[in-house]
C-alpha positions in Angstrom: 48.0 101.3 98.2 44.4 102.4 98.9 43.0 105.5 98.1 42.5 106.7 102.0 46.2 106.1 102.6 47.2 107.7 100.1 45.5 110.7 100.7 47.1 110.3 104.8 50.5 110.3 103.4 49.9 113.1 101.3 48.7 115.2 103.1 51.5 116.7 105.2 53.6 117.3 102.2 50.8 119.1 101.4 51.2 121.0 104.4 55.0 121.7 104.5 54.0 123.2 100.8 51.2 125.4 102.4 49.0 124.0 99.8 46.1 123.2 102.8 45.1 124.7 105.8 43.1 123.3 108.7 39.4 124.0 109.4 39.0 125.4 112.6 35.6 123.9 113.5 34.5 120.5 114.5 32.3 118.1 112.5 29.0 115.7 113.6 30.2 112.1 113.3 29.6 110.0 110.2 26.3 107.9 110.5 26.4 104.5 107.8 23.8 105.8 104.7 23.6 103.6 101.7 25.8 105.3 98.6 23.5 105.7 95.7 25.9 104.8 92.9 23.3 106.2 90.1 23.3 109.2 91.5 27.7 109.9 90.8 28.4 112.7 88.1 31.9 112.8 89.0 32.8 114.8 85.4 31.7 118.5 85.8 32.1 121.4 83.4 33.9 123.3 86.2 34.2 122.4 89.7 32.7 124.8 91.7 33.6 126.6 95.3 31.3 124.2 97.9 30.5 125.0 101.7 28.4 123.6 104.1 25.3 124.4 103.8 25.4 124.5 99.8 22.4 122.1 97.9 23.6 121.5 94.5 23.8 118.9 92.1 27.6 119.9 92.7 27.3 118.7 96.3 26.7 115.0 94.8 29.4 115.0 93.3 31.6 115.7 96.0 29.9 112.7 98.0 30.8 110.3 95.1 34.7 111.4 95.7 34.1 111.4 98.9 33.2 107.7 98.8 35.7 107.2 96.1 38.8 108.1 98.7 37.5 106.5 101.4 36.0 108.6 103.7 32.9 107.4 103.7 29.8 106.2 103.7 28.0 109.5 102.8 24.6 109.8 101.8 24.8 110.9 97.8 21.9 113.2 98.5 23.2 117.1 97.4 23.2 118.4 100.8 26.3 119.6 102.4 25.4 118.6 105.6 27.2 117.3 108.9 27.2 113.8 107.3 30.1 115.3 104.4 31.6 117.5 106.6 32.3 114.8 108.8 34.0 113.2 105.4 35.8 116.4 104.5 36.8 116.5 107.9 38.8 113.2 107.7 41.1 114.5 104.7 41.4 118.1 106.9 42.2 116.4 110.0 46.2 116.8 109.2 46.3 119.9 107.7 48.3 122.9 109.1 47.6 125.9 109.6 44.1 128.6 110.2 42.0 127.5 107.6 40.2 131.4 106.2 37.4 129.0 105.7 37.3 126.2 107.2 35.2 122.9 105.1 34.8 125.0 101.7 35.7 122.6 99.3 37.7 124.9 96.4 39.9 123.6 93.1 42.5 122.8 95.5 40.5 119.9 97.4 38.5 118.9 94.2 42.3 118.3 92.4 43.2 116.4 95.3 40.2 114.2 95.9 40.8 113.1 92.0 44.5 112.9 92.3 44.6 110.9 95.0 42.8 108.1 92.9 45.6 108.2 90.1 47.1 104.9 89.6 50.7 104.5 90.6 52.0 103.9 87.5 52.9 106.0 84.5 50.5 107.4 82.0 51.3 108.5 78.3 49.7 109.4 74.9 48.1 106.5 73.6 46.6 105.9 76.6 42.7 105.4 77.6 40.3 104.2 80.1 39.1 105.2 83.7 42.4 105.7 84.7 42.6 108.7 81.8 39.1 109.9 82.3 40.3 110.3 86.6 43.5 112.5 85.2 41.3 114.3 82.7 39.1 115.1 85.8 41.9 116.3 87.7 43.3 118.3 85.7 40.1 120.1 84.8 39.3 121.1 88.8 42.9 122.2 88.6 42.1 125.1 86.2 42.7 123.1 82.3 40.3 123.4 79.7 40.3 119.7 78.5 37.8 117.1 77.2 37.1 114.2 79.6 37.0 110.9 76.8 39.4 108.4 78.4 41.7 108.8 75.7 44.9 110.1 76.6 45.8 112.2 72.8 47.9 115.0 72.4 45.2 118.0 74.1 45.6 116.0 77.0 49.6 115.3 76.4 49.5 119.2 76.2 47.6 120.0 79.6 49.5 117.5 81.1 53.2 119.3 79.5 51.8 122.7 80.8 50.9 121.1 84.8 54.3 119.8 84.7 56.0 122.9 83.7 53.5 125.0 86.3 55.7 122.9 88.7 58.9 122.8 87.5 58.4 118.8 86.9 61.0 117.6 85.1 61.3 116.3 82.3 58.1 118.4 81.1 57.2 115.7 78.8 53.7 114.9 79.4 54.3 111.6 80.5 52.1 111.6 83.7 55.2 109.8 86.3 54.8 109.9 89.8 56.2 113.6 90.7 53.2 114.4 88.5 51.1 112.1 90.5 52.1 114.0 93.3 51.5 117.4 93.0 47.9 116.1 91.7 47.5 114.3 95.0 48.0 117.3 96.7 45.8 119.5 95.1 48.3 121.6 93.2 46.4 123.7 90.3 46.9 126.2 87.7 47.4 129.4 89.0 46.0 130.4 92.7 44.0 128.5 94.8 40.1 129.6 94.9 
């Protein structure tokens, strides 16, 4: 299933668990840019609170995701500009609800644009590669302190025990199954949302 769907179908789950909230405002229409590939830091130290407007380095990244989903093409330049709202707007498009701030892109949305990507299959200790690296990623905008290798050991096995148990995910194994998958998908994080 492709990234883009994924995120559709999600997304009112989402909803019913008052995870996301709609933005209130109404974006400029997406214009075809080339997507500068070189340009893609998609693994951050922390994932920072974004709104339009913003001109970061963090900004980038966001338009790599944002072309990662689906949602696309958006110009990998650092400006939050109409062209990424327009984007953003896409994923918000189904969401229920007054957004308080309507395109500010918080730990919520950056867990989500990563855990839509997940493959549907199962991941366990002992396993590596982008797949790992994408969960690692996710779980890191969701609030865990972990190291982004690609290899699947026990910190991550840890994180992943203490994200299932934050959501009563059972069995709390750290075996990354699809309920797992889920509440990634929908942006579920440690704690409260930013």
């Amino acid at each position: 299933m492709n990234v883009l769907r994924r995120v559709l179908l999600i997304v009112p789950v989402a909803l019913l668990g008052g995870l996301l909230v709609a933005p209130a405002t109404v974006a400029a229409p997406i214009s075809a840019a080339p997507v500068a590939e070189a340009t893609c830091q998609r693994t951050l130290a922390a994932y920072p609170i974004l709104k339009p407007g913003d001109r970061r380095p963090a900004v980038r990244t966001l338009q790599c995701l944002l072309n990662d989903v689906g949602v696309g093409p958006v110009a990998v330049d650092g400006f939050y500009g109409p062209q990424t709202k327009a984007a953003v707007k896409k994923i918000t498009d189904n969401f229920e609800g007054e957004a308080p701030h309507p395109f500010r892109i918080n730990n919520g949305m950056w867990t989500l644009l990563f855990g839509v990507q997940l493959p549907d299959s199962n991941l366990a200790l002992g396993a590596h590669g982008s797949a790992v690296v994408t969960l690692q990623r996710a779980l890191r905008a969701a609030g865990a302190t972990i190291v982004v290798d690609g290899n699947f050991g026990s910190q991550t096995e840890k994180v992943v025990r203490a994200y299932q148990k934050q959501f009563r995910i059972k069995p709390a194994n750290g075996v990354v199954n699809e309920q797992t998958r889920f509440f990634l998908g929908m942006g579920g994080v440690f704690g409260d949302l930013s």
